[in-house]
Backbone atoms as SQL, in Angstrom:
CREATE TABLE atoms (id INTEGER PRIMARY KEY, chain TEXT, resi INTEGER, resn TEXT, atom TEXT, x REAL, y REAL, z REAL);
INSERT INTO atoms VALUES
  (1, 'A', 1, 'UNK', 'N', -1.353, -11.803, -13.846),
  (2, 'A', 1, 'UNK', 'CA', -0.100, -12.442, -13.460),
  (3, 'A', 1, 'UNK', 'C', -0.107, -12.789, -11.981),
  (4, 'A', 2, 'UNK', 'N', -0.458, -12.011, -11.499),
  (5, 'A', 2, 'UNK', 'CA', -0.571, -12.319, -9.543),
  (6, 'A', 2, 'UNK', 'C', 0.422, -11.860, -8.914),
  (7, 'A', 3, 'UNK', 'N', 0.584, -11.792, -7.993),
  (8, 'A', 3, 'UNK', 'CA', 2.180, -11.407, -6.921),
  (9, 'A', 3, 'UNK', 'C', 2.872, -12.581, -6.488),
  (10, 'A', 4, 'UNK', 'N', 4.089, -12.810, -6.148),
  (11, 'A', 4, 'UNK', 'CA', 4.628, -13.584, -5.471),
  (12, 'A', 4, 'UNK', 'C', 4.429, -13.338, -4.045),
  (13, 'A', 5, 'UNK', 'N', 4.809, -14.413, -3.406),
  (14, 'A', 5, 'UNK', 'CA', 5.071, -14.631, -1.964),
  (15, 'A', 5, 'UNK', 'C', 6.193, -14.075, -1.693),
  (16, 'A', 6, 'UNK', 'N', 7.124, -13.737, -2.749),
  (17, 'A', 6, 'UNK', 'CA', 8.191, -13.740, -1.805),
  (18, 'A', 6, 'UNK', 'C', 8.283, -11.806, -1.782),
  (19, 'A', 7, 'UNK', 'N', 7.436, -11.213, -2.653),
  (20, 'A', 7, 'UNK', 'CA', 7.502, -9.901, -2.515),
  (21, 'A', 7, 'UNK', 'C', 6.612, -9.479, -1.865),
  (22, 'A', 8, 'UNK', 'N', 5.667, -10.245, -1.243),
  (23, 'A', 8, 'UNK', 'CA', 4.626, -9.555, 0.006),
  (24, 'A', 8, 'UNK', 'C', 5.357, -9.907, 1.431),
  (25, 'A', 9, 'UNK', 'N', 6.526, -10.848, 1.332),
  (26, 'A', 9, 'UNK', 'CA', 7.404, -10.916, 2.739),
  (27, 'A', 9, 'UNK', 'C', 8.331, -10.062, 2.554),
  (28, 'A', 10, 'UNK', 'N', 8.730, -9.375, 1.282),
  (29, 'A', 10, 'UNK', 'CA', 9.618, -8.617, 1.261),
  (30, 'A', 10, 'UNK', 'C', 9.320, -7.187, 1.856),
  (31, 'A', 11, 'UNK', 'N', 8.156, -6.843, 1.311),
  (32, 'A', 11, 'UNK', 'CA', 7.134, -5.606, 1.697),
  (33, 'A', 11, 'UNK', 'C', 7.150, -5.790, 2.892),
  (34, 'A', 12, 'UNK', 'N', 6.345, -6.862, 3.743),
  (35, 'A', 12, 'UNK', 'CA', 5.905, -6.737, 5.044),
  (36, 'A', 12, 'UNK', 'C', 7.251, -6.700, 5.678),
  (37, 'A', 13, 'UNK', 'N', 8.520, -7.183, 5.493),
  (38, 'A', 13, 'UNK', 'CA', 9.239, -6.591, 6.290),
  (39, 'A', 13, 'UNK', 'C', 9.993, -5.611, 6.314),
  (40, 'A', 14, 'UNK', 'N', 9.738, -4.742, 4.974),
  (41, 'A', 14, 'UNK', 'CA', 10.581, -3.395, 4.894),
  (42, 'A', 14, 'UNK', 'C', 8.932, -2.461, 6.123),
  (43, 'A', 15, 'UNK', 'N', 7.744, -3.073, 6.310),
  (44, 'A', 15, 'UNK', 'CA', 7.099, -2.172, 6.492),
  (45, 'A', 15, 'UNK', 'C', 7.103, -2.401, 8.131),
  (46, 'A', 16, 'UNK', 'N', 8.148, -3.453, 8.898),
  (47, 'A', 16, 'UNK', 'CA', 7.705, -3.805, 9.917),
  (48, 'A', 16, 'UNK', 'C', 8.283, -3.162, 11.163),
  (49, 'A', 17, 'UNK', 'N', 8.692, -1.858, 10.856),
  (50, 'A', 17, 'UNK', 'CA', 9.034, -0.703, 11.966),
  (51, 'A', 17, 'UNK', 'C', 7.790, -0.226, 12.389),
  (52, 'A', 18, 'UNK', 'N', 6.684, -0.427, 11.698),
  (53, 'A', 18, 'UNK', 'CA', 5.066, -0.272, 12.083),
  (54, 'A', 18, 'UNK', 'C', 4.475, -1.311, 12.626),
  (55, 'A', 19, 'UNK', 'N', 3.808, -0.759, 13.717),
  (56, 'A', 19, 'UNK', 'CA', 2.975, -1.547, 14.056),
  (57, 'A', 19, 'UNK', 'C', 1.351, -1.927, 13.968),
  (58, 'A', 20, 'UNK', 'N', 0.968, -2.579, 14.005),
  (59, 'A', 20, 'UNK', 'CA', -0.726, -3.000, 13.441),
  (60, 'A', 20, 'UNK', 'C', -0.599, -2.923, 11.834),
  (61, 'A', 21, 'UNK', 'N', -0.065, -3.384, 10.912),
  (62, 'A', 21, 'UNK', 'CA', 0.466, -3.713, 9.671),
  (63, 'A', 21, 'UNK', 'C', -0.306, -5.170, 9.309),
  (64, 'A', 22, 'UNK', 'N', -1.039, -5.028, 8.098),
  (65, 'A', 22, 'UNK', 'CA', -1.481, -6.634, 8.053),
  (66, 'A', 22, 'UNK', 'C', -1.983, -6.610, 6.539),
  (67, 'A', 23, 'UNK', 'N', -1.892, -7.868, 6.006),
  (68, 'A', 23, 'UNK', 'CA', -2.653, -7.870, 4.391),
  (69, 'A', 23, 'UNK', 'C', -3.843, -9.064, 4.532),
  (70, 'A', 24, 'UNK', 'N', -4.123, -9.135, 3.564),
  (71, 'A', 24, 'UNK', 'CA', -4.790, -10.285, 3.088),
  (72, 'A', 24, 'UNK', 'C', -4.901, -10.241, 1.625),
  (73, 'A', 25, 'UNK', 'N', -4.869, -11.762, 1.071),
  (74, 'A', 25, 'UNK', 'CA', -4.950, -12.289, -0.144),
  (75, 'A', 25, 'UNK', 'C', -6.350, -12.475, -0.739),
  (76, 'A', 26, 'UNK', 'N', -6.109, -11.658, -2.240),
  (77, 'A', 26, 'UNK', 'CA', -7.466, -11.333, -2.773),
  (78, 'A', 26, 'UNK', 'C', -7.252, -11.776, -4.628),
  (79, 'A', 27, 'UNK', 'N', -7.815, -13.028, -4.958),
  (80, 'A', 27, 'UNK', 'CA', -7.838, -12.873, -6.219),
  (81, 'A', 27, 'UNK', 'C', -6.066, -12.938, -6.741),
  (82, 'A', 28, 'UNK', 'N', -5.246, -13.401, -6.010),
  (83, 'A', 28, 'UNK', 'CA', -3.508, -13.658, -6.535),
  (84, 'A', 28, 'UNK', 'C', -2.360, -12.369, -6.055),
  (85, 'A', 29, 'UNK', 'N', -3.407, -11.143, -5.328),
  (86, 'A', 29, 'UNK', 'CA', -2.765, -10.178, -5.296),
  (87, 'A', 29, 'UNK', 'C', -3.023, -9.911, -3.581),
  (88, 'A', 30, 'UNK', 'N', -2.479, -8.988, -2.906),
  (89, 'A', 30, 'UNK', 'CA', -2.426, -8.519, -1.705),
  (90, 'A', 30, 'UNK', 'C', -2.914, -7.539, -1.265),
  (91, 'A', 31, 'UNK', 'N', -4.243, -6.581, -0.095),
  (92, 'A', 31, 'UNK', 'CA', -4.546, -5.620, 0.182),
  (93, 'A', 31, 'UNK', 'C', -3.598, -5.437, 1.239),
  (94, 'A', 32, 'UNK', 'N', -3.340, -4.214, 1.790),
  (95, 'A', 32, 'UNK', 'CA', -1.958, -4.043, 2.683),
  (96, 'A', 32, 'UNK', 'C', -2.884, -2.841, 3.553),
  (97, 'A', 33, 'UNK', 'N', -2.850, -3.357, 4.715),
  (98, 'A', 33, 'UNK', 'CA', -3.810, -2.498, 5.732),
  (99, 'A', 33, 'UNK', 'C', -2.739, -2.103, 6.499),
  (100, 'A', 34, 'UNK', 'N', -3.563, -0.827, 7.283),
  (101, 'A', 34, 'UNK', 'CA', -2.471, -0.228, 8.304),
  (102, 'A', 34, 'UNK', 'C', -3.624, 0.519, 9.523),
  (103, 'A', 35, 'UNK', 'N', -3.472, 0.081, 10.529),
  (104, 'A', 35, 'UNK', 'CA', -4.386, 0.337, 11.839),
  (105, 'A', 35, 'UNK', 'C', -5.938, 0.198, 11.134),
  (106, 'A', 36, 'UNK', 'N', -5.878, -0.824, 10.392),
  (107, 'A', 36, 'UNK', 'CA', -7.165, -1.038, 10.170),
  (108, 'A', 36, 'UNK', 'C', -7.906, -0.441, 8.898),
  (109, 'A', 37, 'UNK', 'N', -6.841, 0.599, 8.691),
  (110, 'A', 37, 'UNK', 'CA', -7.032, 1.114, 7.138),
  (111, 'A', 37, 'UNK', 'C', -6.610, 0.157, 5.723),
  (112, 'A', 38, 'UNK', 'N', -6.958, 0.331, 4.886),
  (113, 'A', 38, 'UNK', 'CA', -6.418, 0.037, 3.165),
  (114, 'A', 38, 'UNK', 'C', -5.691, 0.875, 2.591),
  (115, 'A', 39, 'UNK', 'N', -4.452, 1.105, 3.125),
  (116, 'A', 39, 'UNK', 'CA', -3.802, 1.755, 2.689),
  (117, 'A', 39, 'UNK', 'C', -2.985, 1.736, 0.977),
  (118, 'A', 40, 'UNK', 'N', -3.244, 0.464, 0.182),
  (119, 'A', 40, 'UNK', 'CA', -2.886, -0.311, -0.380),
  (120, 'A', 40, 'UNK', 'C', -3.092, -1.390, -0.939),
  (121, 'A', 41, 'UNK', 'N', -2.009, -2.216, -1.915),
  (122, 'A', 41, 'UNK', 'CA', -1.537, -3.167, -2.125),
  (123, 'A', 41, 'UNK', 'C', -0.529, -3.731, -2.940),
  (124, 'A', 42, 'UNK', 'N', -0.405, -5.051, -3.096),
  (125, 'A', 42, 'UNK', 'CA', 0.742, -5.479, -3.805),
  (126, 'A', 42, 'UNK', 'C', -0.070, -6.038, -5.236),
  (127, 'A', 43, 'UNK', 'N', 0.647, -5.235, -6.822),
  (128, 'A', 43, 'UNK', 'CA', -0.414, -6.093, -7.639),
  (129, 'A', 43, 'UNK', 'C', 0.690, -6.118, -8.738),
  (130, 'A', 44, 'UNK', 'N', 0.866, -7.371, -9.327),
  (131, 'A', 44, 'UNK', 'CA', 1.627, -7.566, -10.020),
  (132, 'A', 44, 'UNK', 'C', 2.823, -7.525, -9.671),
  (133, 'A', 45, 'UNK', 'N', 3.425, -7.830, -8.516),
  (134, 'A', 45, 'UNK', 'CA', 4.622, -7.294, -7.796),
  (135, 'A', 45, 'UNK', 'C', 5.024, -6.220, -7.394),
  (136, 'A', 46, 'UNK', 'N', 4.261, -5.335, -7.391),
  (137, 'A', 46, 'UNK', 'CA', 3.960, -3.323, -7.342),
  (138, 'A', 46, 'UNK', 'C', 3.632, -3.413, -6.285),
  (139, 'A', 47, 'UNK', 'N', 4.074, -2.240, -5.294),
  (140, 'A', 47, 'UNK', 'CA', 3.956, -2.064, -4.336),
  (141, 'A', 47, 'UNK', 'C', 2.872, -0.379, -4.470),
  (142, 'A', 48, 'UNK', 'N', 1.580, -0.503, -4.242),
  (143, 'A', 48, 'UNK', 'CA', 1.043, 0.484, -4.976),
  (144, 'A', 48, 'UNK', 'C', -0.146, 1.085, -3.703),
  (145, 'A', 49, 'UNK', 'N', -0.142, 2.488, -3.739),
  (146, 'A', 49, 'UNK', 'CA', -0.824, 3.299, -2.642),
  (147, 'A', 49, 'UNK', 'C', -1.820, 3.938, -3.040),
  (148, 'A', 50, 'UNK', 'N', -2.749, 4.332, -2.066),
  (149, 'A', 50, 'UNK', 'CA', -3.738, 5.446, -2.388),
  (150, 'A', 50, 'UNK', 'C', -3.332, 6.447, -2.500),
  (151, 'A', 51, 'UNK', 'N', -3.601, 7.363, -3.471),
  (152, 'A', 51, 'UNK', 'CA', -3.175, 8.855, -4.074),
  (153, 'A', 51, 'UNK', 'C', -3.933, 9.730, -2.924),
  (154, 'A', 52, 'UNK', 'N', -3.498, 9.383, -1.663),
  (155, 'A', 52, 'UNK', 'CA', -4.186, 10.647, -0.931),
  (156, 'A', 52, 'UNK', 'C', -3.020, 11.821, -1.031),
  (157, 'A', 53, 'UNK', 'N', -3.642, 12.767, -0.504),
  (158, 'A', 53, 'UNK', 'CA', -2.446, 14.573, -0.222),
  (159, 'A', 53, 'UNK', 'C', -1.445, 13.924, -0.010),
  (160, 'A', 54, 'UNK', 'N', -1.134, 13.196, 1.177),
  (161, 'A', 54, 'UNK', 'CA', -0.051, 13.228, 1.912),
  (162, 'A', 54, 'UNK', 'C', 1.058, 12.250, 1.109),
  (163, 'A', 55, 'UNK', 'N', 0.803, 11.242, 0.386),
  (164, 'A', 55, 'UNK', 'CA', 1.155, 10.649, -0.249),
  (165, 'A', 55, 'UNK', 'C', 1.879, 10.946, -1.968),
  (166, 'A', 56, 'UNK', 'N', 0.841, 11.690, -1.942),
  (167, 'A', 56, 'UNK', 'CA', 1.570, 12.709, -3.476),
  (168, 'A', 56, 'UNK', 'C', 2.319, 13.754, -3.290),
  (169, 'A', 57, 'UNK', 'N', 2.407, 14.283, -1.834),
  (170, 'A', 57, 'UNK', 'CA', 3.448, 15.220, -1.610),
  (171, 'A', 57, 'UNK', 'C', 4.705, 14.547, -1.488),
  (172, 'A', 58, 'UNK', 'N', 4.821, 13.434, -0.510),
  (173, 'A', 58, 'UNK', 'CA', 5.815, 12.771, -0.426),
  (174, 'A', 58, 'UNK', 'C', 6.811, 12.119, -1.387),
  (175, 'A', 59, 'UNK', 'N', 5.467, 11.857, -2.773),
  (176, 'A', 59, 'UNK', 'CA', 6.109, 11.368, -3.929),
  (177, 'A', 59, 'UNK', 'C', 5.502, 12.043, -4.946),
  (178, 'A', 60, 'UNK', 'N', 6.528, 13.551, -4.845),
  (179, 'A', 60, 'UNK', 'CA', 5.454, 13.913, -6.340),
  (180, 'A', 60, 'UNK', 'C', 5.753, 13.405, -7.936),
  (181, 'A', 61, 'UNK', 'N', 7.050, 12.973, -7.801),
  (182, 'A', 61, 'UNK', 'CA', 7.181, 12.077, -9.375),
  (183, 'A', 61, 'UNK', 'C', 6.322, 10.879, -9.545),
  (184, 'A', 62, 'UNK', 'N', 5.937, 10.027, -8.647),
  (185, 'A', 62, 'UNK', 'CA', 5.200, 8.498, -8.623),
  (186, 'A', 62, 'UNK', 'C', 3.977, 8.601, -10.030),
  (187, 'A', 63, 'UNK', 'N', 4.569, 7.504, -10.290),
  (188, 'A', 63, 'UNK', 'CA', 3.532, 7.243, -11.807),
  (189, 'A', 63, 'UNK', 'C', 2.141, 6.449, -10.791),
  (190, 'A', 64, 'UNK', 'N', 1.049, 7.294, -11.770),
  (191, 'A', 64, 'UNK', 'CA', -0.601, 6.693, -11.045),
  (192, 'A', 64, 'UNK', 'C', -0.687, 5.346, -12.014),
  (193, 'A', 65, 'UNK', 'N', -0.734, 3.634, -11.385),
  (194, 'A', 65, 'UNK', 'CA', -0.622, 2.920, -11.908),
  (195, 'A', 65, 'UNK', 'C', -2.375, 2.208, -11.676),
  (196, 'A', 66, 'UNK', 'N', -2.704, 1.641, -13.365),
  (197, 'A', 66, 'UNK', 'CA', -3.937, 0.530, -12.675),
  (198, 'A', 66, 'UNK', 'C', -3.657, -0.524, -11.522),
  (199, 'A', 67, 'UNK', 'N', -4.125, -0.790, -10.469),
  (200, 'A', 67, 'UNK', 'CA', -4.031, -2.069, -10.244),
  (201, 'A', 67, 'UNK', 'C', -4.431, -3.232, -10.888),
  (202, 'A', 68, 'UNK', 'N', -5.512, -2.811, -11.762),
  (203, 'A', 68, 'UNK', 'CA', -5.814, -4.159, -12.003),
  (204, 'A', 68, 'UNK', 'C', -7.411, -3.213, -13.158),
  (205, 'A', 69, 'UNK', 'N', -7.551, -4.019, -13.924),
  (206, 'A', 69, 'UNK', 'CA', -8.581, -3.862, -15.192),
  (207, 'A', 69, 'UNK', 'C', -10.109, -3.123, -14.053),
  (208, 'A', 70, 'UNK', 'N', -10.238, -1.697, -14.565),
  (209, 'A', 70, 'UNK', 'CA', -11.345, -1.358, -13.631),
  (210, 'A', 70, 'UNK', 'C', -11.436, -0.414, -12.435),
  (211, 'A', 71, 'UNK', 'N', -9.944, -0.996, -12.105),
  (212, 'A', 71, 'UNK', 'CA', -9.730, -0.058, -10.953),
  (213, 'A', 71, 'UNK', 'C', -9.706, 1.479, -10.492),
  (214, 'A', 72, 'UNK', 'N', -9.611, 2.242, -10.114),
  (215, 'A', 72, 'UNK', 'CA', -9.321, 3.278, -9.382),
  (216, 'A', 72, 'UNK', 'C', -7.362, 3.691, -9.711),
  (217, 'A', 73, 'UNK', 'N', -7.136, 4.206, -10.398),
  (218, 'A', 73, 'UNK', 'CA', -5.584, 4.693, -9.975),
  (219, 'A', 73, 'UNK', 'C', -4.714, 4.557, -9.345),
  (220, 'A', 74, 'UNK', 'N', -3.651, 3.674, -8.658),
  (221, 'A', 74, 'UNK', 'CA', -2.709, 4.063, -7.399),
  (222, 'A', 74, 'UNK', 'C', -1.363, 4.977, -7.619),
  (223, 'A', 75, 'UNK', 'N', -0.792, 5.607, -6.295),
  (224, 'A', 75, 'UNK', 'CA', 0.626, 5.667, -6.554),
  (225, 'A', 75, 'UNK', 'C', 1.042, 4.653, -6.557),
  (226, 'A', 76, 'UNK', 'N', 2.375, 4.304, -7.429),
  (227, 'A', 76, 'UNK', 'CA', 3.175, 3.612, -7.487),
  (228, 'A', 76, 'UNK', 'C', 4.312, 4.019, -6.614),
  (229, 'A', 77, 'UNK', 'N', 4.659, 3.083, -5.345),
  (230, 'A', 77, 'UNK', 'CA', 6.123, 3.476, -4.341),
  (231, 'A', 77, 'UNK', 'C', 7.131, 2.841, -5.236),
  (232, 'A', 78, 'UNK', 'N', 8.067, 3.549, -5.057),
  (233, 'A', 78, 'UNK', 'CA', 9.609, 3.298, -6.076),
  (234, 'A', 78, 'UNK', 'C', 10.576, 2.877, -4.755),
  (235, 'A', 79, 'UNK', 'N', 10.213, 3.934, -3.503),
  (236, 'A', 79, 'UNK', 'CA', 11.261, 3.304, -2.416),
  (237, 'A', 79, 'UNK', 'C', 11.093, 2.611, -1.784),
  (238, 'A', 80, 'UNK', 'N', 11.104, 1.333, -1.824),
  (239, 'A', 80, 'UNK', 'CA', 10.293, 0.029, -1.881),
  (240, 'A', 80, 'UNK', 'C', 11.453, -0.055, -0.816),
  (241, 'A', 81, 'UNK', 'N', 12.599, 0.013, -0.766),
  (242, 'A', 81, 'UNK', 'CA', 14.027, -0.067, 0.041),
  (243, 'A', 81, 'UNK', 'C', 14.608, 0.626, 1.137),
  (244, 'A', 82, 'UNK', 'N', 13.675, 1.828, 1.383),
  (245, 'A', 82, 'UNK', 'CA', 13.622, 2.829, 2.119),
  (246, 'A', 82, 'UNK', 'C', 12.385, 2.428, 3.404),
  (247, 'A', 83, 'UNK', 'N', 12.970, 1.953, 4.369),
  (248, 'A', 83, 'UNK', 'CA', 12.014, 1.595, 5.598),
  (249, 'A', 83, 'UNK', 'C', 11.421, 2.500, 6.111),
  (250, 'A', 84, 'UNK', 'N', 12.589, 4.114, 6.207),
  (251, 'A', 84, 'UNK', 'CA', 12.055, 5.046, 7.126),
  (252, 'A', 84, 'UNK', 'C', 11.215, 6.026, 6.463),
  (253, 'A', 85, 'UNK', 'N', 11.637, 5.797, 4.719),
  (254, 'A', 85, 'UNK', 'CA', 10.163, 6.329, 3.903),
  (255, 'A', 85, 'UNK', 'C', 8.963, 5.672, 4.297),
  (256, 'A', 86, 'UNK', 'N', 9.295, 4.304, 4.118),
  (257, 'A', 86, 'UNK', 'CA', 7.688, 3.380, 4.443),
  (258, 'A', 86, 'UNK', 'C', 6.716, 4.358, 5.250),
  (259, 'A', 87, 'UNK', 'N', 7.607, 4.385, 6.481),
  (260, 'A', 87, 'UNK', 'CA', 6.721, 4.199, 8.053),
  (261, 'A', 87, 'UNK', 'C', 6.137, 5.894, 7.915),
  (262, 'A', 88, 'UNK', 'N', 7.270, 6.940, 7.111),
  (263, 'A', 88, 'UNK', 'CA', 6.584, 8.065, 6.799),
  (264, 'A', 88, 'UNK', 'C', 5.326, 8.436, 6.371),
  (265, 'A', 89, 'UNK', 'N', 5.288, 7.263, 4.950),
  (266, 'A', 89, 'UNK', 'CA', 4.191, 7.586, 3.732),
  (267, 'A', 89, 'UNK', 'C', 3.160, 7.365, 5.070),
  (268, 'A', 90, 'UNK', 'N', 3.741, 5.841, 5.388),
  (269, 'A', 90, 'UNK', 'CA', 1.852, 5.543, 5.841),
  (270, 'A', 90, 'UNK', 'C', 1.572, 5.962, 7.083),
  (271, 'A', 91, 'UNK', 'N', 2.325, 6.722, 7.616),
  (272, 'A', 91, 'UNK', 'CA', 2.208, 7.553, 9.049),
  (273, 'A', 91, 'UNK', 'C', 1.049, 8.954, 8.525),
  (274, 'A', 92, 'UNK', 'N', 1.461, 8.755, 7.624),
  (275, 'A', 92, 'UNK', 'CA', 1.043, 10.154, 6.813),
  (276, 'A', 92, 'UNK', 'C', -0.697, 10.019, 5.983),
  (277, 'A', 93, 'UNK', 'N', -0.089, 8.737, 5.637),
  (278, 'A', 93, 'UNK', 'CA', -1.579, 8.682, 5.162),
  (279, 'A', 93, 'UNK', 'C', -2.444, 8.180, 5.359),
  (280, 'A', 94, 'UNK', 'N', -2.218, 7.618, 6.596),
  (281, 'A', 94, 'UNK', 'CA', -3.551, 7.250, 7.829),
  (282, 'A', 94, 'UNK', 'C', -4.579, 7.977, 8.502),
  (283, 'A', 95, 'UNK', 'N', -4.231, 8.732, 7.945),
  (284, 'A', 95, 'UNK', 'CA', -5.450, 9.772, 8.906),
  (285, 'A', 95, 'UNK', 'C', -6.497, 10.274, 7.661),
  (286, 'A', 96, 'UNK', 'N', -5.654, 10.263, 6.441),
  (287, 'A', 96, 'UNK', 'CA', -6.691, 10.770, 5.613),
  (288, 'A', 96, 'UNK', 'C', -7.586, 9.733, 4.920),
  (289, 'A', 97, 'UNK', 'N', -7.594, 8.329, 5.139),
  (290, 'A', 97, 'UNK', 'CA', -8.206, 7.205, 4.500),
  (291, 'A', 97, 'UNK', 'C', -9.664, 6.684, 5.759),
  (292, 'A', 98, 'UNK', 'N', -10.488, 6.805, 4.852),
  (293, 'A', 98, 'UNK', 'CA', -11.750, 6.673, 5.335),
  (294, 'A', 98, 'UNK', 'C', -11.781, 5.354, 6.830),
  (295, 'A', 99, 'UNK', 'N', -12.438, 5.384, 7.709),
  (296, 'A', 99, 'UNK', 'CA', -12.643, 4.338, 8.515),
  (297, 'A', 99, 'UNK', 'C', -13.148, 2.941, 8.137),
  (298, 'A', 100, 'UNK', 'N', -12.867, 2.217, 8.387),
  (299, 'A', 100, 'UNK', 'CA', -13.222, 0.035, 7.533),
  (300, 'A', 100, 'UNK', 'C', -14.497, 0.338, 7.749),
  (301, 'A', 101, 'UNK', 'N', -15.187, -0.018, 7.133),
  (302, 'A', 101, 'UNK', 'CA', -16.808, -0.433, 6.787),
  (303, 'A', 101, 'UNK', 'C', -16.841, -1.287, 8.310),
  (304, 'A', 102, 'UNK', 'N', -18.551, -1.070, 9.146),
  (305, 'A', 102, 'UNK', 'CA', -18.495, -1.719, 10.073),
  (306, 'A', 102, 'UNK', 'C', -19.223, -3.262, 9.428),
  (307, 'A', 103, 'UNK', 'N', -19.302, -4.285, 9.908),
  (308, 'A', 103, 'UNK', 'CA', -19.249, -5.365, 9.486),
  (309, 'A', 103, 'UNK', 'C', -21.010, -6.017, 9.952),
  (310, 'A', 104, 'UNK', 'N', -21.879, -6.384, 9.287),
  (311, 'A', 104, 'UNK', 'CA', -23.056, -6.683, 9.865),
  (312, 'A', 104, 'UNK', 'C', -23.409, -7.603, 10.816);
């Protein structure tokens, strides 16, 4: 199905109390980086996270959703509406997500 445009401007600005915040478009859907991490993305209109610690503590009800045929598991965020959750989760779960691949 793909994501809309208008829910990756919706995202980026519930997420924009953060700074260094950025996506890019992959295949109809959105990766959602944070200081350079993958913290994420938008798939199917889902606003959907990596199941690190800090992230499943924060949301221990969150259903683990496919992104997409193949994938790896995500949390699913429900407080999609909650800014000062946002800036929590991913305050939180930046430190535990591996460093970007260096680039050749």
């Amino acid at each position: 199905m793909g994501s809309s445009i208008a829910y990756l401007e919706f995202i980026m600005d519930q997420l924009s109390l953060l700074d260094d915040v950025d996506y890019k478009a992959m295949m109809g859907e959105f990766i959602i980086y944070y200081k350079g991490k993958i913290v994420g993305g938008i798939y199917d209109d889902r606003f959907l996270v990596k199941p690190t610690k800090s992230a499943k503590k924060l949301m221990p009800d969150a259903s683990l959703e496919l992104p997409y045929e193949g994938a790896n598991k995500m949390l699913m965020v429900d407080e999609v509406e909650d800014r000062e959750f946002l800036e929590n989760l991913l305050n939180a779960m930046v430190s535990e997500l591996p460093e970007p691949k260096k680039k050749k």
